[in-house]
MIKELUM-635495 format. One record per residue (C-alpha): residue in one letter; x, y, z. Coordinates in steps of 0.001 Angstrom, whole numbers, padded with zeros to 6 digits, always signed. Last residue first. Example, Ala and Ser with C-alpha at 12.3 -4.5 7.8 and 13.67 -1.06 7.14 Angstrom:
2
S+013670-001060+007140;A+012300-004500+007800;
This chain:
543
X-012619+023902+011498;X-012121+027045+009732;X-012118+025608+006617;X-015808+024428+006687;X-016730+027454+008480;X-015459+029464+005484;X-017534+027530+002995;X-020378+027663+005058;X-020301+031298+005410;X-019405+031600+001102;X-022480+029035+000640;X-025204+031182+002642;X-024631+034545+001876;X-025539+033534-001920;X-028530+031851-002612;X-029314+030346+001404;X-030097+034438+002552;X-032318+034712+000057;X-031496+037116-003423;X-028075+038343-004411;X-028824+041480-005285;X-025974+042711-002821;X-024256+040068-001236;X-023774+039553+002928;X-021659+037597+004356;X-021622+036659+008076;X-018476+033823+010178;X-018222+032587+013603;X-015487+030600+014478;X-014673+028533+017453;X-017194+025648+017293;X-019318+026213+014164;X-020803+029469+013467;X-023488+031275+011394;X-024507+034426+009949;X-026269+034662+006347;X-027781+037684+004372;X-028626+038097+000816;X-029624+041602-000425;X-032988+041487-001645;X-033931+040925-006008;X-034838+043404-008352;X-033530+046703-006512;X-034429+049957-006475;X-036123+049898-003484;X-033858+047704-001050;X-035406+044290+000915;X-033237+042661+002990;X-032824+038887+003313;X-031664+036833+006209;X-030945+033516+006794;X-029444+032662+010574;X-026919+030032+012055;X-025380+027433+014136;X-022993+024821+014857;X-021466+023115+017482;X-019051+020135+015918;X-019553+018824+012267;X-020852+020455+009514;X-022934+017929+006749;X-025359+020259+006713;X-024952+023370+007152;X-026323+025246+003919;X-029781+022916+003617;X-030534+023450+007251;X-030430+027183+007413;X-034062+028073+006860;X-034514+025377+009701;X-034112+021564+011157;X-030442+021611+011742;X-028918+025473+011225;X-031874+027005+012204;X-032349+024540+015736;X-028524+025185+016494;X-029500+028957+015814;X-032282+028800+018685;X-030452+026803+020794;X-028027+028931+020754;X-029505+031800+021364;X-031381+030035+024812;X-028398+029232+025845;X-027074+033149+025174;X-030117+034259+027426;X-029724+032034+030006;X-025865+032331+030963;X-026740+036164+030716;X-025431+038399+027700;X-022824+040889+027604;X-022637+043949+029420;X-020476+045478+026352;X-016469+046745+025756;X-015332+048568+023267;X-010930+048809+023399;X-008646+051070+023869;X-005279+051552+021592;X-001942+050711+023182;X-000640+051106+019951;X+000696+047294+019320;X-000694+045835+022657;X-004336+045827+021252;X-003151+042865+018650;X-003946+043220+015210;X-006908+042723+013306;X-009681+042959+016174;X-012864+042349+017121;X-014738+043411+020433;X-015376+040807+022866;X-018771+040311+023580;X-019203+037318+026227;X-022246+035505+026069;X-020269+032764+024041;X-022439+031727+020834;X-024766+034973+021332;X-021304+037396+021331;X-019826+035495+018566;X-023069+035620+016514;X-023317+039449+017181;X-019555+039842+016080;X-020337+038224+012894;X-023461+040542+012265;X-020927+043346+013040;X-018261+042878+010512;X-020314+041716+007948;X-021776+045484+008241;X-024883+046683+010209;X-027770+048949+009197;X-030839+049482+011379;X-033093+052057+009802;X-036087+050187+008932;X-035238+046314+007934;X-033361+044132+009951;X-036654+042296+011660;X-036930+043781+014722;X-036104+047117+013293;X-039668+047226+010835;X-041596+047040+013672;X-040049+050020+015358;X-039759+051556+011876;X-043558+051869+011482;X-043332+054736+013944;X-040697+055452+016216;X-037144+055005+015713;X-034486+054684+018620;X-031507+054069+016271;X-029647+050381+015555;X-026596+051759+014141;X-023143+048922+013318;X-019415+049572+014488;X-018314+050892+010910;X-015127+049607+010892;X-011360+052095+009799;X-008242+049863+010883;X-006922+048424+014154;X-010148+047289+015268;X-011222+049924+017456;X-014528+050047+018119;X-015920+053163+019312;X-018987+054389+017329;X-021272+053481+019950;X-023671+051507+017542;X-023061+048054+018680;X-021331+046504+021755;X-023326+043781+021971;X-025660+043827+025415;X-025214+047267+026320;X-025393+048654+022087;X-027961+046234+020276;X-030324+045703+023825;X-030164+049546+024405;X-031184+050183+020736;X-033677+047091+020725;X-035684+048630+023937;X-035664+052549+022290;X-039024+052517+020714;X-040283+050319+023999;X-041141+046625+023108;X-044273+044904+023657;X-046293+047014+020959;X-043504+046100+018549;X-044403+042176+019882;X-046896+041336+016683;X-043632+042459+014300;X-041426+039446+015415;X-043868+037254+015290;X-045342+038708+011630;X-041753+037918+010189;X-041349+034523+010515;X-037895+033152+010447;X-038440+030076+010250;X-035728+029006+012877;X-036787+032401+014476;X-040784+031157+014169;X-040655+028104+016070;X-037923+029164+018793;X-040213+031996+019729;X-043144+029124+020100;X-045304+028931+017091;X-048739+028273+018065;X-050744+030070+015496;X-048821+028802+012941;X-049046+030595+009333;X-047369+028555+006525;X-044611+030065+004959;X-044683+029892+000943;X-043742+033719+000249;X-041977+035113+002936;X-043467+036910+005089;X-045924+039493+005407;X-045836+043153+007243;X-048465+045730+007030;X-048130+049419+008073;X-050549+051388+009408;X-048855+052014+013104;X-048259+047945+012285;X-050325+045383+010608;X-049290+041550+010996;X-049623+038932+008093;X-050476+035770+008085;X-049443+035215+011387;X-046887+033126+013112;X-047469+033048+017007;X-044601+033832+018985;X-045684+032276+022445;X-042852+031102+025115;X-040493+028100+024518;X-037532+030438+023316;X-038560+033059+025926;X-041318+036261+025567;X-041516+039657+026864;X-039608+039555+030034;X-037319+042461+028910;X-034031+040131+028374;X-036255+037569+026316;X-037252+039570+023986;X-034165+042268+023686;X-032557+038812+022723;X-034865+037700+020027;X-034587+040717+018533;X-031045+040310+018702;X-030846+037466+016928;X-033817+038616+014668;X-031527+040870+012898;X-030057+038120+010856;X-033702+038646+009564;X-032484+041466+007439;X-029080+042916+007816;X-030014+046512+006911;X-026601+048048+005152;X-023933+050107+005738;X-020489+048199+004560;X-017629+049607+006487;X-016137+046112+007727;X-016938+043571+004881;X-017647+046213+002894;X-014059+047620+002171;X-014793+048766-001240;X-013287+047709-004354;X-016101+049227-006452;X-016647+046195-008743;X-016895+043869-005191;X-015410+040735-004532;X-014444+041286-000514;X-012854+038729+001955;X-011640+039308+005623;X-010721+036385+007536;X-009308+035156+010947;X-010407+038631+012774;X-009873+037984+016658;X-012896+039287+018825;X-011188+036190+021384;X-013602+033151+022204;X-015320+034175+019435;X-012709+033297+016523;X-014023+035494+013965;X-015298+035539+010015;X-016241+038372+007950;X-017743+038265+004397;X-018223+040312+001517;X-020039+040126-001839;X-020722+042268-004799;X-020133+039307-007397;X-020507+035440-005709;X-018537+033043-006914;X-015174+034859-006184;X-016897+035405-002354;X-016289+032101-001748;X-012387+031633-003446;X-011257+034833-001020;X-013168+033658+002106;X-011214+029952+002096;X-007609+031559+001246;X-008551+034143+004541;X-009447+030486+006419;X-006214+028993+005681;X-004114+032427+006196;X-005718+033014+009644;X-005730+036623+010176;X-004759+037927+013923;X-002258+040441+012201;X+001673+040447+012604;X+003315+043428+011514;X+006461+042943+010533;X+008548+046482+009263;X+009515+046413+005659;X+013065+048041+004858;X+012851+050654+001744;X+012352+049672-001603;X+013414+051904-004379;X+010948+052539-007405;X+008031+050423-006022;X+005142+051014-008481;X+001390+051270-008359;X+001061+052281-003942;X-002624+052841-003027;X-002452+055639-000259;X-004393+055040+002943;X-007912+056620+003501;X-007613+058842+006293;X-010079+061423+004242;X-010976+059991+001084;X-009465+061872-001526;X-007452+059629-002115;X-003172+059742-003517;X-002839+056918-005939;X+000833+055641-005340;X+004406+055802-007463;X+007062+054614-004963;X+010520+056378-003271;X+011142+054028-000030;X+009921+054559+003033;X+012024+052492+006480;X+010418+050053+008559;X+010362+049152+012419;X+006581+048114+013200;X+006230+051812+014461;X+005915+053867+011905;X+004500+051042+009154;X+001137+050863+011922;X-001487+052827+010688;X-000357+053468+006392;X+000886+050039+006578;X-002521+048935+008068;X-004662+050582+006134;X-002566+049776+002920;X-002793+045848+004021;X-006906+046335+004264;X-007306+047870+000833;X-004669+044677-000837;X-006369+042038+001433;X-008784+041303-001063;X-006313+040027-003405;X-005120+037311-001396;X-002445+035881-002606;X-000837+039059-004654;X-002495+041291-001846;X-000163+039784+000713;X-000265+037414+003688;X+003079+036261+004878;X+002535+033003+007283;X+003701+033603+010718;X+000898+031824+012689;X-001173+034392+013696;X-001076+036078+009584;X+001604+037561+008303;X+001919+041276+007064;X+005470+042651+005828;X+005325+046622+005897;X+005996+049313+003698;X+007223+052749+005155;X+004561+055703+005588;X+004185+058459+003300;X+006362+056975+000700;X+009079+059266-000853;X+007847+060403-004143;X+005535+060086-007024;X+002072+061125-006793;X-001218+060576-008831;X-004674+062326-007952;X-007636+060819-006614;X-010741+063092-006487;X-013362+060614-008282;X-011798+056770-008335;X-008346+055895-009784;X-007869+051781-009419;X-008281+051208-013179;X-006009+054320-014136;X-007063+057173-016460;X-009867+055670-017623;X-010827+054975-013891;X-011081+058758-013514;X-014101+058285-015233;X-014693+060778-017920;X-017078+059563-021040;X-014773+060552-023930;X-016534+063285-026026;X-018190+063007-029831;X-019535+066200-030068;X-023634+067425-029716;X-022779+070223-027884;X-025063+070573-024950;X-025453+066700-023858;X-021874+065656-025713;X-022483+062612-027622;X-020637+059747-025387;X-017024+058179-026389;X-016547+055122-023696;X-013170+054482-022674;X-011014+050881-021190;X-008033+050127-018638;X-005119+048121-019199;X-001800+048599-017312;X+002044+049137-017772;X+004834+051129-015324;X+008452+050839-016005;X+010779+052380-013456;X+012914+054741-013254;X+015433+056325-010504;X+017670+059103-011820;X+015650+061794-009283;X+012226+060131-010052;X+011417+058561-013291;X+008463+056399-014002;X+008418+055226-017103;X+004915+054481-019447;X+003383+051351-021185;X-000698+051796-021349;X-003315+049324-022524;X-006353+049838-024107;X-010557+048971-024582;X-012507+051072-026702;X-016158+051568-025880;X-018408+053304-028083;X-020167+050161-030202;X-017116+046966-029274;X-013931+048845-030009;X-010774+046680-030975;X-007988+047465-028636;X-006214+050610-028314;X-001994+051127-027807;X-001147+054211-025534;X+002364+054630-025212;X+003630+057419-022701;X+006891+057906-022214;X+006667+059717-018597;X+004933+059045-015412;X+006414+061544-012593;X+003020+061355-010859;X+003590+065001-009314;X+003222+066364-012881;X+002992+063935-015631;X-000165+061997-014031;X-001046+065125-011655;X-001645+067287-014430;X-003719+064556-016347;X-005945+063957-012699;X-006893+067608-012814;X-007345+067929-016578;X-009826+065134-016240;X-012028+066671-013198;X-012267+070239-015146;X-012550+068769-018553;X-016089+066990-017902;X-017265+065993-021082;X-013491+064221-022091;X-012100+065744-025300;X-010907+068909-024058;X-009458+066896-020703;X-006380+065902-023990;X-005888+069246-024428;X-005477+070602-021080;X-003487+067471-019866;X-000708+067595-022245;X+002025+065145-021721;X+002721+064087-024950;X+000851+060511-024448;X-002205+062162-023285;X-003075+064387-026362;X-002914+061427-028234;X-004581+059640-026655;X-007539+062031-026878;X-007104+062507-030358;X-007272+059134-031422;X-010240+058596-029027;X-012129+061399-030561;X-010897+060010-033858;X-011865+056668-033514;X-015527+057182-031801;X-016204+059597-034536;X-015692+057606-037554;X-017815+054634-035646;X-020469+056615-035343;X-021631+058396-031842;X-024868+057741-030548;X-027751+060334-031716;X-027654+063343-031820;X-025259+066287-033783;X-025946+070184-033416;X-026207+071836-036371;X-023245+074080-037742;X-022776+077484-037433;X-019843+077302-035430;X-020468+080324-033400;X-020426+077960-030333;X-019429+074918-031027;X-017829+073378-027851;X-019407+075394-024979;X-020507+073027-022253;X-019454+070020-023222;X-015465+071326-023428;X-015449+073779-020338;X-011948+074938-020424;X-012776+078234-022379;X-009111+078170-024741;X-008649+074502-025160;X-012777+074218-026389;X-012477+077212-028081;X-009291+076164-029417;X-010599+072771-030849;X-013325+074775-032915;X-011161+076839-034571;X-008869+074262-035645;X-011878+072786-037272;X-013504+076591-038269;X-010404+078317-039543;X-009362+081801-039443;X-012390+083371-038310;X-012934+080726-035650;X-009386+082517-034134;X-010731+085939-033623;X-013849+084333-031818;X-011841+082872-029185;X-009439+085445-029035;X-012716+087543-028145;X-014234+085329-025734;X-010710+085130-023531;X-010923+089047-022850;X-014294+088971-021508;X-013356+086055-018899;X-015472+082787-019347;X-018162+081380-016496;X-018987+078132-017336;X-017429+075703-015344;X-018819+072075-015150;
């Protein structure tokens, strides 16, 4: 926070602690806009600790409310511990938000935190609208002044608000649009809620030209650059262009209900024999996109292309040696697998991937050159160019040239390979057909836009990938998940380890005839815990 006070500020301040220390103290706070940071000074009075009581949890928030109901956002950031970042998003609620009328109504507090709900207006030149939502507060002791302080989040303010996101009110930047899926069918955020990030993308991409016209609406402006606004309130509708996506409503109704069971999970799911997107699903506290900009080390999922960049540089086939050792020490680091596998010292390559042992994959890092898997990941599957176009923002996946330890730790999707949902379903598309085919939302022909394109695989090497998953998903790691699948299936488990967490992220990619499908969930443990059930669940429905 600011600290630096003007010289002719510091001696109204003291003037007016003269004439009354509790009113006093508030304009200090109002007067040097830097309420943790300077709140008592002069006062005389000891420095509180300790949690908040009860008392001082209802007034702060008292206080604060009211503050915010009448409009003004200096006071009311006064009783927030970082007044800077809450006065900004205040001024912008009853500023360029427009949002009048305030009523604030609190719930019962449970310790600190208070839960409410708002009723407000929207007005914009004679057009208003009513506006309501719940959100929550935590009152905090002040870490240099000892008060009794609201805990800012911008998400107070607003559930959807995150850091930097101000309010506007006005005509919309980009006119609304009517998505349906490949057959017709309308897909909204109402149905599926985890469409409601994607749909802005695309409204916010594509509105212009699918034939719409703005209309006046109250939207969280981010501070994300190229992020899409988040419209809150329609106050006058304008005409919604079509825009017709490649989404498969069935499927997209499948990935929502998966990833519901499953907290901080995404999943992706394709129709290989075209890049098309059928579903996008996220359930995630943060409302993130990670499904397609998630950043993350897939785990043995990775092994997929491992095992390609094996067989495409001579080093090994699916019948040829892959012994599964104990362990296996690299540059100085040692590698183990998972707890309960049973070494085999004559594992074939197709052995150890439906097992997914570790120490085979490690043993052939002196086999490989330090850039082998980066040429294999981007000429062979499109990855890590930075140049897929999908029709709205994807990470494209980063499989880097690293030397050391991390050269072992690559070929099995630790180190510093990170993919998305996104990608890892794309790589089982592209080892199901041979053919990568980059994936896509809505059709090329709609802006022209160009497309990645990859060698591919050989007729050899993808039959020898599938094989390989067919074998996972009927007699290994994956067996439990996909049984009872019918048609051409197959799959991978993966798990990555992160410091800082208790258990790995979960990893899963599989397919089954003409969709391939990955998830991925954060502290979610072995690839079968979590991954596993929302790809099979999506498969299922895909079929």
């Amino acid at each position: 926070m600011r600290k630096g006070v003007k010289a002719a500020v510091i001696g109204s301040v003291f003037a007016v602690m003269v004439g009354g220390a509790g009113y006093g103290a508030f304009n200090v706070v109002s007067a040097l806009g830097s309420s943790d940071a300077v709140d008592g000074i002069g006062g005389g009075s000891a420095k509180k600790t300790g949690p908040p009581s009860g008392g001082e949890v209802e007034e702060t928030t008292k206080k604060f409310f009211a503050a915010w109901e009448s409009g003004n956002a200096v006071t009311a950031a006064s009783y927030t511990n970082n007044d800077a970042a809450a006065d900004l998003v205040l001024e912008s609620y009853s500023g360029a938000g427009h949002i009048t009328k305030v009523k604030i109504t609190p719930g019962t507090a449970t310790g600190a935190t208070v839960p409410f709900g708002v009723r407000a207006t929207v007005s914009y030149k004679g057009i208003s609208k009513p506006l309501s939502y719940r959100s929550q507060l935590t009152v905090v002791r002040g870490k240099t002044t000892g008060r009794a302080l609201v805990d800012w989040q911008p998400a107070v303010v607003h559930p959807e608000l995150k850091t930097g996101d101000t309010f506007v009110t006005g005509e919309s930047a980009s006119p609304a649009i009517e998505a349906v899926d490949r057959d017709g069918v309308a897909v909204t955020k109402e149905k599926y809620p985890s469409l409601g990030p994607i749909l802005d993308e695309l409204r916010a991409k594509y509105g212009d030209k699918a034939g719409g016209t703005p209309g006046i609406e109250l939207s969280i402006k981010h501070d994300v650059a190229d992020s899409a606004a988040t419209t809150l309130v329609t106050l006058e509708k304008g005409k919604a262009g079509k825009v017709r996506t490649t989404l498969s409503a069935s499927v997209q109704a499948a990935a929502e209900k998966a990833v519901t069971k499953y907290s901080e999970s995404s999943v992706v799911a394709l129709q290989p024999s075209t890049g098309q997107v059928l579903a996008i699903a996220n359930n995630r506290a943060d409302g993130f996109n990670a499904a397609f900009l998630g950043q993350l080390a897939p785990g043995s999922t990775m092994k997929i292309i491992s095992a390609a960049t094996f067989i495409d540089n001579g080093i090994t086939t699916m019948n040829g040696p892959a012994p599964c050792t104990p362990d296996a020490v690299w540059q100085s680091q040692t590698f183990h697998n998972l707890t309960g596998l049973k070494p085999d010292l004559n594992a074939t390559l197709a052995d150890s991937f439906a097992r997914s042992c570790n120490t085979a994959f490690v043993k052939y890092a002196d086999s490989v050159k330090v850039d082998s898997l980066t040429k294999e990941a981007e000429d062979r599957f499109g990855l890590g160019r930075d140049n897929w176009k999908t029709g709205i923002p994807s990470f494209d996946g980063s499989v880097p040239a690293s030397g050391g330890p991390d050269t072992a730790a690559n070929l099995i999707g630790q180190g510093q390979v990170q993919m998305s949902p996104l990608n890892m379903a794309s790589v089982t598309a592209t080892a199901k057909t041979g053919t990568f085919r980059q994936p896509i939302l809505v059709a090329q022909s709609l802006d022209d836009r160009q497309l990645a394109t990859a060698r591919g695989l050989s007729a050899s090497t993808s039959a020898q990938l599938r094989a390989m998953m067919n074998r996972t998903a009927i007699s290994g790691t994956a067996a439990g998940i996909m049984s009872g699948l019918g048609g051409s299936i197959g799959a991978k488990t993966g798990s990555a380890e992160v410091d800082g967490q208790s258990k790995s992220n979960s990893w899963f990619t599989g397919y089954r005839d003409d969709v391939s499908a990955a998830a991925m969930t954060q502290d979610g443990g072995h690839g079968i815990d979590a991954a596993g059930p929302i790809v099979r669940a999506v498969l299922a429905a895909g079929g």
